[in-house]
C-alpha positions as CSV (number, residue, x, y, z in Angstrom):
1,X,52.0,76.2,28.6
2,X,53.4,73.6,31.1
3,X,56.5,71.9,29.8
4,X,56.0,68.6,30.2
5,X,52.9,69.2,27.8
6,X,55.2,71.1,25.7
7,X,57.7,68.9,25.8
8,X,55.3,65.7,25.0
9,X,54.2,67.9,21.9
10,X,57.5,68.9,20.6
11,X,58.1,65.0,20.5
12,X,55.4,63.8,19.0
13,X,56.2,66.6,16.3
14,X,60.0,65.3,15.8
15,X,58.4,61.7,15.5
16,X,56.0,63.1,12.7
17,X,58.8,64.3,10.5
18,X,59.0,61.4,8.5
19,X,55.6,60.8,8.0
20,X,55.9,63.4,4.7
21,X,54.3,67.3,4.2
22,X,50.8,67.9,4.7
23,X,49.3,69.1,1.6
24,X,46.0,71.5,1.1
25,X,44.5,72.7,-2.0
26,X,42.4,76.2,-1.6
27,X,40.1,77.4,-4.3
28,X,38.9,81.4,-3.9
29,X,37.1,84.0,-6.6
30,X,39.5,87.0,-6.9
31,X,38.3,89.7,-4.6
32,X,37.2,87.0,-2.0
33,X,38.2,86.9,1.8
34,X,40.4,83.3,2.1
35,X,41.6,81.2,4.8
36,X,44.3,79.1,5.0
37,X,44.7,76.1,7.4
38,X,47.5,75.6,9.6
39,X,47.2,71.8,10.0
40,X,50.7,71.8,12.5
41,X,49.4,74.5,14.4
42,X,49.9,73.9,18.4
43,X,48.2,75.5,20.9
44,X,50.3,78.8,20.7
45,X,50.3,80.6,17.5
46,X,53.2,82.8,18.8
47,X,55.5,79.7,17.6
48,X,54.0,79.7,14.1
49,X,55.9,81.3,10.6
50,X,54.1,81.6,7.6
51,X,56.2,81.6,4.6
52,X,54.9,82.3,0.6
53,X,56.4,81.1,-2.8
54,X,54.6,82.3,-5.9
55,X,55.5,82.3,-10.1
56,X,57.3,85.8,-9.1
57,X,59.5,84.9,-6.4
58,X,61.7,82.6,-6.3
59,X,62.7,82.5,-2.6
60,X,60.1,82.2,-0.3
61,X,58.8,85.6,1.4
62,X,58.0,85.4,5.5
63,X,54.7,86.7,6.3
64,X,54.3,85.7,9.5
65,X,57.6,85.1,11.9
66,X,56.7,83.8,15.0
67,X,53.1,84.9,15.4
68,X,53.7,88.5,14.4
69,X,52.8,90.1,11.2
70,X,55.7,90.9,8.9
71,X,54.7,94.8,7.7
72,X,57.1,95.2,4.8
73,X,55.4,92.9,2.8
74,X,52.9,94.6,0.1
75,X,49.8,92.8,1.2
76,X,50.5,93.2,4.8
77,X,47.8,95.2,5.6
78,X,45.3,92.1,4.0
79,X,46.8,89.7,5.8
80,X,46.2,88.6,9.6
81,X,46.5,85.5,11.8
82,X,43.4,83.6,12.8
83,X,43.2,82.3,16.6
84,X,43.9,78.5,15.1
85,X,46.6,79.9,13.5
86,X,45.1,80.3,10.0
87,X,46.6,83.3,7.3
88,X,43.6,84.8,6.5
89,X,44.1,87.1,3.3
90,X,41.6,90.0,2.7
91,X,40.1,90.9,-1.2
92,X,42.9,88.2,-2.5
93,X,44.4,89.0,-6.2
94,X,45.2,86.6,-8.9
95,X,48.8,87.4,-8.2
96,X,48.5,86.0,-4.8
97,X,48.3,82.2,-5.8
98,X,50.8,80.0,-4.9
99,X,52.3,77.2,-2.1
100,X,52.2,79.0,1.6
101,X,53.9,77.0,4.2
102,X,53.0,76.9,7.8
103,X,55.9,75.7,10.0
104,X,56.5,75.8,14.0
105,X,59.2,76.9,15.6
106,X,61.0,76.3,19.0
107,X,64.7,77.9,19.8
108,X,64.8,77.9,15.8
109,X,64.5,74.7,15.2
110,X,61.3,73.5,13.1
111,X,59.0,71.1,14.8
112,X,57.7,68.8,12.8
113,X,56.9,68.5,9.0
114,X,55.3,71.5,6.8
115,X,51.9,72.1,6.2
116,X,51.6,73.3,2.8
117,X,48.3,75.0,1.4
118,X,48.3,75.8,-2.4
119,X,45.9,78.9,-3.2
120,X,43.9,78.8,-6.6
121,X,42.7,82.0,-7.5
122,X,39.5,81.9,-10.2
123,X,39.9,85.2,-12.3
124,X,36.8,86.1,-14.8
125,X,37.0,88.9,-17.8
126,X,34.9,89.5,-20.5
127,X,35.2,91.1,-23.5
128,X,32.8,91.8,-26.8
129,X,32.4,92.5,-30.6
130,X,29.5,93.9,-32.9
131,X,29.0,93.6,-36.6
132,X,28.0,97.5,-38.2
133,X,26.4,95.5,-41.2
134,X,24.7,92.4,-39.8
135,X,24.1,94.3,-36.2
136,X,25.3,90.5,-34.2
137,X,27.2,90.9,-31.5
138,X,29.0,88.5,-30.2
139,X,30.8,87.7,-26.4
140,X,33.9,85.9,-25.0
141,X,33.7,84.7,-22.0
142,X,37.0,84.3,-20.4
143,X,37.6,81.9,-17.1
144,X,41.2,81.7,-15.7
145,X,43.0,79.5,-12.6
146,X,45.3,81.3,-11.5
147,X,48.0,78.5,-9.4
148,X,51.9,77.5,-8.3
149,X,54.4,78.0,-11.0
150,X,55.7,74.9,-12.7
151,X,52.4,73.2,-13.0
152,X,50.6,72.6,-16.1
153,X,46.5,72.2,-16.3
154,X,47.3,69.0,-18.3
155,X,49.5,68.2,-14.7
156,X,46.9,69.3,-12.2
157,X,44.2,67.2,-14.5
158,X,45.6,64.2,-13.8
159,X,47.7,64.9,-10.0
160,X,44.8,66.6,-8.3
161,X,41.7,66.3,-10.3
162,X,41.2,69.9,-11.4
163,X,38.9,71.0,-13.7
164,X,37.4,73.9,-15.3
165,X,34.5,73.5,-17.7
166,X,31.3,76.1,-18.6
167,X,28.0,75.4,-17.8
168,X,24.5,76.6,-19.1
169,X,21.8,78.0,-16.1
170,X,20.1,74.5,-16.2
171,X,23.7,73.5,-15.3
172,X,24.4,71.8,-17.8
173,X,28.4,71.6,-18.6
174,X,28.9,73.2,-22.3
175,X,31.4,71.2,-25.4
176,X,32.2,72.0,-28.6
177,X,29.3,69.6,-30.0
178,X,27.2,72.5,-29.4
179,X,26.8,74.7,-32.8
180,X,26.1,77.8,-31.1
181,X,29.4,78.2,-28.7
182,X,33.3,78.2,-29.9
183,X,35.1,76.7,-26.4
184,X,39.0,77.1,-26.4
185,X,40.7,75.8,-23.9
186,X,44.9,75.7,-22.5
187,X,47.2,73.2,-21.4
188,X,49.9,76.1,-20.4
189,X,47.5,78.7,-18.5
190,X,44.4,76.8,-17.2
191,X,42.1,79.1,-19.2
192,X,38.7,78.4,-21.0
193,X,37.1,80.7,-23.3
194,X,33.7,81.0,-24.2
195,X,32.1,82.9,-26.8
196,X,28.7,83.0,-28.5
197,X,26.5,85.3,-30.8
198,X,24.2,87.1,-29.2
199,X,20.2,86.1,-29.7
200,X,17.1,88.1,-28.4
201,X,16.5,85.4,-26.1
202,X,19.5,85.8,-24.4
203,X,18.0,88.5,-21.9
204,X,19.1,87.5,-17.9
205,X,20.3,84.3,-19.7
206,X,23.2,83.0,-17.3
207,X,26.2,81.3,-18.2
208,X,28.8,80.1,-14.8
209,X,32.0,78.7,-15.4
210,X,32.9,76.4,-12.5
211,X,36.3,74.7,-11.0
212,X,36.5,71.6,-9.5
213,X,38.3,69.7,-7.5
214,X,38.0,65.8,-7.4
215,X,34.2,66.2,-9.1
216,X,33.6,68.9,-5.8
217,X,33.1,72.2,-7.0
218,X,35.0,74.8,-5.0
219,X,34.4,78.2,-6.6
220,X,32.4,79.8,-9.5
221,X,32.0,82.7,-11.9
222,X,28.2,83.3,-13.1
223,X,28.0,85.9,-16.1
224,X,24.3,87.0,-16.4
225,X,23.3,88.6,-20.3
226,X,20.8,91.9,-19.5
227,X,19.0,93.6,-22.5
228,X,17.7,97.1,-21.9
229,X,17.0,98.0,-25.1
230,X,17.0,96.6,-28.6
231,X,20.1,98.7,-29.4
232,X,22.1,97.6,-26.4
233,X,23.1,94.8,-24.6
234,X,24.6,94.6,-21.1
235,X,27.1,91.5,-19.8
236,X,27.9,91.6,-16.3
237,X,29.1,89.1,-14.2
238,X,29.9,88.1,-10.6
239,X,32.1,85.8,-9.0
240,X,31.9,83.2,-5.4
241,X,32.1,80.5,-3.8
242,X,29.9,77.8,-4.5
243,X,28.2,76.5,-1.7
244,X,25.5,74.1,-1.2
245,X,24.3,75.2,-4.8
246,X,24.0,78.7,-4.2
247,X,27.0,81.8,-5.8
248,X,28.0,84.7,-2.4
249,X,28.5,87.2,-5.2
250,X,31.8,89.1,-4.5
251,X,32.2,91.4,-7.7
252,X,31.1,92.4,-10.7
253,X,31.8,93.7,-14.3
254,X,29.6,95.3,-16.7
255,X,30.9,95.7,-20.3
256,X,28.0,97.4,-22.9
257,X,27.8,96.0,-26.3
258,X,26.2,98.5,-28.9
């Protein structure tokens, strides 16, 4: 790079240190490919450190130092650097969300403010009960944001605009003034449960519970409802991003209700 271009860059990068941290919010299925923006990035990526803070660690972890790939890290063979100097994270886990940091360094000295990109992970279980007497079975529905430590939903609710709510196939969102469902719901974890009893009708009935972000939805889990036989019920369900109203199905989880 020619260094008076350099030069005019590392300036304008000093001068744009007190204009405050750039701030990104990310919101992935688990088991998804995800890239994070490096909205500082310069021309060079081989002057760009990504560092990570989580719920589990409470000093930051380098992933990145200067353009290379750290390879003591445990995800390291997930992770790699994208030509704009993105951190692109392979088959991401709940226990990767958190506040990664994207900062540029010349002669170790920082240029410029962070960009900081906070990862939401959407995690999706299931789980079931039968009645031997009545023969009703009945499903819960779990949906879970996995995000940075120190945040409550309550907080995120009313910072960022984050919310997580069920809806029907005809996508129509789900409340407790509906009879037929039992939603719970948690300030601490941002978690919301549904469960139902299961009726005959319910064959390929869909149920998708959806995050978003400022009224935008950014990701989804669908759970479809498959009978084979009268004696047995199937509950699978798969997970994406949403995307001009369609779900890129990532995984899936069957669970067999007898």
């Amino acid at each position: 790079m020619d260094e008076c271009l350099l030069g005019l860059i590392i300036l304008s990068l000093l001068l744009a240190g007190s204009s405050g941290v750039d701030e990104t919010h990310v919101f992935i299925s688990f088991g998804e490919n995800v890239r994070l923006p490096c909205n500082n990035a310069l021309h060079e990526c081989k002057l760009t450190t990504w560092n990570y803070n989580s719920f589990s660690h409470l000093a930051a972890v380098e992933l990145i130092g200067l353009g290379m790939k750290k390879t003591d890290t445990e995800s390291h063979e997930r992770l790699s650097l994208g030509s704009d100097c993105s951190l692109n994270i392979k088959n991401v886990t709940k226990e990767e969300c958190g506040i990664y940091t994207c900062r540029q360094f010349v002669n170790d000295r920082q240029l410029g403010t962070d960009a900081r990109v906070y990862l939401h992970v959407l995690y999706v279980s299931s789980s079931s009960s039968s009645s031997s007497q009545t023969e009703i079975s009945a499903v819960t529905l779990s949906c879970q944001l996995y995000s940075y430590a120190g945040v409550s939903c309550d907080d995120s609710v009313g910072s960022e605009g984050i919310q997580l709510f069920w809806v029907n196939q005809a996508g129509v969102i789900l409340t407790k003034s509906d009879s037929r469902y039992q939603i719970l719901s948690s300030s601490d974890h941002c978690i919301r449960n549904l469960t139902t009893t299961l009726l005959n009708e319910d064959h390929n009935r869909e149920w998708r519970c959806n995050i978003t972000h400022r009224n935008q939805v950014k990701t989804s889990a669908t759970y479809t409802l498959k009978s084979s036989d009268s004696a047995e019920t199937e509950v699978s369900w798969t997970a994406g991003s949403f995307v001009r109203g369609t779900t890129q199905l990532i995984n899936s989880e069957t669970i067999n209700l007898k």
